[in-house]
matplotlib code that plots the C-alpha trace (Angstrom):
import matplotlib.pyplot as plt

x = [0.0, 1.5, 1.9, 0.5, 2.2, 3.7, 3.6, 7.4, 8.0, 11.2, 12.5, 15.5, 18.0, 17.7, 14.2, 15.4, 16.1, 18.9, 18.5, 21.3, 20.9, 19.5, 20.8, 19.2, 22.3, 25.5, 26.8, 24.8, 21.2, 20.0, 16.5, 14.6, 16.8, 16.3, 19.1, 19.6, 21.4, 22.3, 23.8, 23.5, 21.3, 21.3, 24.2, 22.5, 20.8, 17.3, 19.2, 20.7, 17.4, 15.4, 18.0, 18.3, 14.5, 14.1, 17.2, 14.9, 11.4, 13.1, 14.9, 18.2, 20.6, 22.6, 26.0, 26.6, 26.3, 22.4, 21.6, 18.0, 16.0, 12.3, 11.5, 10.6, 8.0, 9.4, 6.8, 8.3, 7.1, 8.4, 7.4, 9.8, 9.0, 6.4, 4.5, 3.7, 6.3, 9.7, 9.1, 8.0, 10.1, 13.1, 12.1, 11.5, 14.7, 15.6, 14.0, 11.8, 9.2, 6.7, 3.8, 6.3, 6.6, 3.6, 3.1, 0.9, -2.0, -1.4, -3.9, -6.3, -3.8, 0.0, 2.1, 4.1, 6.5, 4.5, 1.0, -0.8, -0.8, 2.7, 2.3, -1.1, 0.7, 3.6, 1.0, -1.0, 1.7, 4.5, 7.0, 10.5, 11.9, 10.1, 11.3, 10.5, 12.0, 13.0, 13.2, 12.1, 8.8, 7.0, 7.7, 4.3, 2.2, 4.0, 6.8, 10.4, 13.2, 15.8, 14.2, 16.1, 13.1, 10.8, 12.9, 13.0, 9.4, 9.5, 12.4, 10.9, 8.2, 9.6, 11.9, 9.6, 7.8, 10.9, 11.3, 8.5, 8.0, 11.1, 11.1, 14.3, 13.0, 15.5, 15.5, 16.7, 17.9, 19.8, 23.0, 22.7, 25.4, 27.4, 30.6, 33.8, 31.6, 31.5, 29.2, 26.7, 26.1, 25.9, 22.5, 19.5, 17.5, 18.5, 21.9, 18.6, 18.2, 21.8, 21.9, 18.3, 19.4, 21.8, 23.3, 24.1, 25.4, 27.0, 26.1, 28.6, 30.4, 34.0, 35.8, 37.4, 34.7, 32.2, 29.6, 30.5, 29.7, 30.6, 28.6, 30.8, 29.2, 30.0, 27.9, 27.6, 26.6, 25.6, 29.0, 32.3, 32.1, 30.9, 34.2, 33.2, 31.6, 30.5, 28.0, 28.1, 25.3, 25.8, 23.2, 23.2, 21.8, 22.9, 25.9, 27.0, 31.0, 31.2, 34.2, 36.0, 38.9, 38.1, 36.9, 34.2, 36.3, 37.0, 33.8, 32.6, 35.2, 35.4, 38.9, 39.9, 40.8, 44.6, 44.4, 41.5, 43.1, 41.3, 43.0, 45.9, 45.4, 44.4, 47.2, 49.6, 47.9, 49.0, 52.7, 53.3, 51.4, 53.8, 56.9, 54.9, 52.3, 51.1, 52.2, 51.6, 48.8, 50.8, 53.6, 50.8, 49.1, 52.7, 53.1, 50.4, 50.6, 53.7, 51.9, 49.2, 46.7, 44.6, 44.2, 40.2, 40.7, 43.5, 40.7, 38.1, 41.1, 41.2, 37.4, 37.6, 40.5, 39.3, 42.1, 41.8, 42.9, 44.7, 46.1, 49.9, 51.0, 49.1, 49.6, 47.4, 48.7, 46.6, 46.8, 48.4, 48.3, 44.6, 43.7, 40.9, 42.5, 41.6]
y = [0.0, 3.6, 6.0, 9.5, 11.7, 14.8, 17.7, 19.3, 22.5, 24.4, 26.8, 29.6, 30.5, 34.1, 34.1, 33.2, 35.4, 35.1, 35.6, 35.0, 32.5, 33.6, 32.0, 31.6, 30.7, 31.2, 28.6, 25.9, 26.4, 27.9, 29.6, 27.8, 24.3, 21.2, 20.7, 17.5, 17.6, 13.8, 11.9, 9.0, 8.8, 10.7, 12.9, 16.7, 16.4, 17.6, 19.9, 21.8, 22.5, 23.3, 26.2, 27.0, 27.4, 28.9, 32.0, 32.6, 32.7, 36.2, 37.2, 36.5, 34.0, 31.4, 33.0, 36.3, 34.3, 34.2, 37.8, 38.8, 42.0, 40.4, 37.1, 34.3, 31.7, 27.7, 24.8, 22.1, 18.5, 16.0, 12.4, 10.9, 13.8, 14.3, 18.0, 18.6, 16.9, 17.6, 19.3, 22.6, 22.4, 22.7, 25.4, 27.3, 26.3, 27.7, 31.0, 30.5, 32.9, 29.7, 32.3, 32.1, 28.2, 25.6, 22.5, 20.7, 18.7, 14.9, 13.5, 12.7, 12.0, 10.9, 13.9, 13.1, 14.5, 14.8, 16.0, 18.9, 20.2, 21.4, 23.8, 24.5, 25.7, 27.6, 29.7, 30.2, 31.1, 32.3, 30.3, 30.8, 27.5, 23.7, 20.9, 17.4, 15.4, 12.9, 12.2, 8.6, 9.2, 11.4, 8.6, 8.0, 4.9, 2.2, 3.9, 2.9, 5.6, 3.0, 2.8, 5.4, 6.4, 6.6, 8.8, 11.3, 11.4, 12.5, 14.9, 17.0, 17.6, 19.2, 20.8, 22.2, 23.8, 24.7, 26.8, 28.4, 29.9, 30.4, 28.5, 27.0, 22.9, 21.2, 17.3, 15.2, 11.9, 9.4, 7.2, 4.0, 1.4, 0.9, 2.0, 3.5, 4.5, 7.4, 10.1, 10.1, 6.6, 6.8, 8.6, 6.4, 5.5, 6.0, 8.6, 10.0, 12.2, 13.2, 14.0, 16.5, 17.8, 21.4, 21.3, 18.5, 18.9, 15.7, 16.5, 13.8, 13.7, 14.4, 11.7, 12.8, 16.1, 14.2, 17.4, 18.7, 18.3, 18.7, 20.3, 19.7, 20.2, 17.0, 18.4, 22.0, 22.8, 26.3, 27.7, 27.1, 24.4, 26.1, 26.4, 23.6, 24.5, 22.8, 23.2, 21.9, 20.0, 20.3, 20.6, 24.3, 23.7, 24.2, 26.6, 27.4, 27.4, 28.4, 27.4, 24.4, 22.3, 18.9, 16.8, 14.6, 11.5, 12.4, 12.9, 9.3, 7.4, 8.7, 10.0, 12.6, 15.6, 16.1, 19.9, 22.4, 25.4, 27.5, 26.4, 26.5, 30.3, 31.0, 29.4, 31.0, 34.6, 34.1, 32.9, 36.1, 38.1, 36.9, 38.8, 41.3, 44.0, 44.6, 43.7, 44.6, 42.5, 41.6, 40.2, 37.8, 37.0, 35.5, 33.9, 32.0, 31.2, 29.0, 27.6, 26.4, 28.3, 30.8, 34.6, 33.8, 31.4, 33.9, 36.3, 34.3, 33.5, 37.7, 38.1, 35.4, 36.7, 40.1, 41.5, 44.7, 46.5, 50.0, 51.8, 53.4, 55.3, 53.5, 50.4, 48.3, 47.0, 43.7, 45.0, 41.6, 43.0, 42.7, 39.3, 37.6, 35.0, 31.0]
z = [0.0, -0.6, 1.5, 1.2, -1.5, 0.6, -1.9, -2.2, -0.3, -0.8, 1.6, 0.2, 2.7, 1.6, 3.1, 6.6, 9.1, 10.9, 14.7, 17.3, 20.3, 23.7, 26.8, 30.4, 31.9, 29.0, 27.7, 30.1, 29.3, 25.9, 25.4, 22.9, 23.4, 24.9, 28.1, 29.8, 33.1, 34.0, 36.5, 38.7, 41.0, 44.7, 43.1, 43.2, 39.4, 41.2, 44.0, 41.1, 38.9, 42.3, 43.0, 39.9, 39.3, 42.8, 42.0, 38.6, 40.3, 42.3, 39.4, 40.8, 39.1, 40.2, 38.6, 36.6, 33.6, 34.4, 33.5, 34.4, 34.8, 36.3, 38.1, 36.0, 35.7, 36.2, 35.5, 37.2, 37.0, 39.4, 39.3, 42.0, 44.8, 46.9, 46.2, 49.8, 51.6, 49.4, 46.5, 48.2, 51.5, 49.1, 47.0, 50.1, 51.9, 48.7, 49.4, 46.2, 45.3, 44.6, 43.4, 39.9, 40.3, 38.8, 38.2, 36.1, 37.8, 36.7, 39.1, 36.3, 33.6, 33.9, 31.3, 28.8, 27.0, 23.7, 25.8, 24.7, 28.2, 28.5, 25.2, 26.9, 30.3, 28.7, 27.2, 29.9, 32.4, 30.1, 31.6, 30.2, 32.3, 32.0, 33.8, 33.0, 36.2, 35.6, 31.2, 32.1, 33.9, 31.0, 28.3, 27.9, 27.5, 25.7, 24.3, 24.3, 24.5, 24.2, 20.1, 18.4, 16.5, 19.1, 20.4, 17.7, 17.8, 21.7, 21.2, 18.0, 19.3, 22.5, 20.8, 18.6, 21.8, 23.1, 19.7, 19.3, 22.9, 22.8, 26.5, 28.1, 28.2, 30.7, 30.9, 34.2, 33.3, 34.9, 33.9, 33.1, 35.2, 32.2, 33.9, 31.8, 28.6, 27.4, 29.1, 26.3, 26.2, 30.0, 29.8, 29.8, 26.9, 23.0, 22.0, 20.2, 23.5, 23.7, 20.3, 20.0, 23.1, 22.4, 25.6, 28.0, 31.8, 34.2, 37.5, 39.9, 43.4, 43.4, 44.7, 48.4, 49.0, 50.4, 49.9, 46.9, 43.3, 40.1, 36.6, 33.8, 30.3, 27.8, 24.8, 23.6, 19.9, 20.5, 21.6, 23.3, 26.4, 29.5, 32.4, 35.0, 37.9, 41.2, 44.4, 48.3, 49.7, 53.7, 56.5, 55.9, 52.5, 48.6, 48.6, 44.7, 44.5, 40.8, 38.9, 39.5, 38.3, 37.6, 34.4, 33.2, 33.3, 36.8, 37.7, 36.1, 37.4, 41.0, 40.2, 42.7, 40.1, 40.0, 41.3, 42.7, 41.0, 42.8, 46.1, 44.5, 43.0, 46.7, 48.1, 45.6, 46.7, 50.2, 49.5, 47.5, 50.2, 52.8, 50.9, 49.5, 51.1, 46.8, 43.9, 40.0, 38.7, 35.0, 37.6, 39.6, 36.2, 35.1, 38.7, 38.0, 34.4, 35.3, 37.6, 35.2, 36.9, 34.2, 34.5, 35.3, 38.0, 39.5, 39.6, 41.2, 44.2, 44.3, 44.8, 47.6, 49.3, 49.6, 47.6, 46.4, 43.1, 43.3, 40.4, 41.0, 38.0, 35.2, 36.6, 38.5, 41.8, 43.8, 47.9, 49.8, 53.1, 53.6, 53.3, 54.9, 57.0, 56.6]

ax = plt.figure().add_subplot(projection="3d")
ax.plot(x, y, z, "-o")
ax.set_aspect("equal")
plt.show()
C-alpha cells in the first residue's frame, strides 16, 4: 500500500532570518533548546534545577552568567518527589518565590512529553523554564526511548515547543550502570536524547569532598564548552561554588581531580602576600601562568581573598596585606 504523496515545499535560505541565540544561563542552558542535566542517581541532578529554578522565580541567578532583569515563571514537574512533603520544602529552603513556580495537575492523567498540556501551560503562564524530572517518567504509555526512532518522535516535538516559545526545556535523566563509557552513552535510553538535546550537563560527586559536586558540560553545539563549575550539599543547604577544576572522566570514574586550581590560585595569593604587602597585577598573572593556573581562576582566588585592586602610575597594583585570614 503507498503511503500519502507529501507535496514538495522548498525553503531559500535568503528568506530566513537570521537571529542570534538567547541563553538563560550562557553557555549551560540555551532559550529555545532542549538541556539534559544527568547523572547518577542521589548525586545533586534535582538539588541543582530546584536552586536554579528557585534564583529565577526572584529574578536572581545562580552566577553572573544568568543575567536577568524580572523574576521568571518555572513549570516544574516531578514524578519521584512528593509536592507537599519535598518538593515545596526545598524550594523554600531555597528561598523561592513559589507564586512564579507551577506545576501541572497529573492527578487525572500521567504527562508526557509529547501531551498537549505542556504547550497548553507555557502559554498560559509564560514560563520561560520547563522541567521534566525525571526524562524517564514522562515517556508515555508504551513507548520505548531505548528505540532510536521513538525517540525522535519525543524529542521533536519538545523541541519544537521549546522553539516556538522560545522556553528554556531542561531534561533530568539518569545514567545507566554501564561503567567507563562514554558520558553520552551513560545517559539512559537512545543517543537520540543526547543528540536533540543542544546542551548536555554531568552533575557527579567528586571523589574525596564528600559534599561537593561537580557540573561539567560533555555536549555543547551552540558555543564554546561552558568552564566547569561545582555546588556543596551540607546541613546548611545548597551553597554554589562556581568554577571548579576537575573533568568529566573524573567525575565518572570517581577520580579525585589532580588539582582544585582554585585552592591553589588561593594558596599562591598568600605565598606572595607573605613577601609582598602589593604587587603589579601583569607580575601575579605570570606567577600564575607557570603555575598552570589561568588569568580567570587567578581572579576568582582575588574576589575570595578580599584582595583589592589600586592603580599606581598606570599600573594596576593587587593590595596583599589585607587578606581575609583562613
Amino acid at each position: 500500500m503507498e503511503g500519502t504523496r507529501t507535496e514538495l515545499q522548498m525553503i531559500k535560505m535568503s528568506e530566513i532570518q537570521s537571529q542570534e541565540v538567547a541563553w538563560l544561563w550562557y553557555p549551560f542552558i540555551p532559550y529555545g533548546k532542549l538541556t539534559i542535566v544527568q547523572g547518577d542517581p542521589g548525586d545533586g541532578k534535582t538539588t541543582l534545577v530546584l536552586n536554579i529554578a528557585a534564583k529565577l522565580s526572584k529574578g536572581e541567578g545562580i552566577d553572573s552568567e544568568m543575567k536577568l532583569t524580572e523574576p521568571l515563571t518555572v513549570i516544574y514537574q516531578s514524578a519521584e518527589d512528593g509536592l507537599a512533603d519535598t518538593v515545596k520544602p526545598r524550594l523554600e529552603a531555597a528561598g523561592a518565590n513559589c507564586e512564579k513556580i507551577s506545576v501541572i495537575d497529573e492527578s487525572i492523567k500521567s504527562l508526557s512529553m509529547i501531551d498537549e498540556r505542556l504547550e497548553e501551560a507555557v502559554i498560559r503562564t509564560k514560563a520561560k523554564l520547563l522541567i521534566l524530572d525525571p526524562i524517564q517518567a514522562y515517556l508515555g504509555g508504551g513507548m520505548d526511548m531505548n528505540r532510536a526512532n521513538e525517540a525522535r518522535d519525543m524529542t521533536k516535538k519538545l523541541a519544537a515547543l521549546a522553539e516556538k516559545y522560545q522556553c528554556a526545556i531542561v531534561l533530568v535523566g539518569h545514567m545507566n550502570k554501564a561503567a567507563g563509557n562514554k558520558a553520552a552513552y551513560r545517559g539512559m535510553g537512545s543517543i537520540d536524547f543526547f543528540a536533540v538535546a543542544r546542551s548536555v550537563l554531568l552533575v557527579g560527586r567528586v571523589e574525596g569532598e564528600a559534599n561537593i559536586r561537580a557540573v561539567v558540560q560533555i555536549k555543547n553545539n551552540l558555543a564554546a564548552f561552558g568552564h566547569p563549575k561545582a555546588f556543596e550539599l551540607s546541613e546548611d543547604g545548597f551553597r554554589w561554588l562556581g568554577d571548579y577544576e576537575i573533568t568529566a572522566d573524573e567525575v565518572l570514574g570517581g577520580i579525585a581531580p589532580k588539582a582544585n586550581k582554585l585552592e591553589q590560585a588561593k594558596r599562591l595569593l598568600r605565598e606572595i602576600a607573605e613577601t609582598n604587602n602589593a604587587m603589579q597585577s601583569n607580575e601575579i598573572f605570570n606567577l600564575a601562568e607557570e603555575q598552570g593556573i589561568s588569568r580567570r581562576t587567578i581572579e576568582n582566588a582575588k574576589k575570595e581573598l578580599g584582595i583589592r585592586a589600586k592603580r599606581i602610575n598606570n599600573s594596576w597594583y593587587w593590595e596583599l596585606d589585607k587578606i581575609k585570614p583562613e
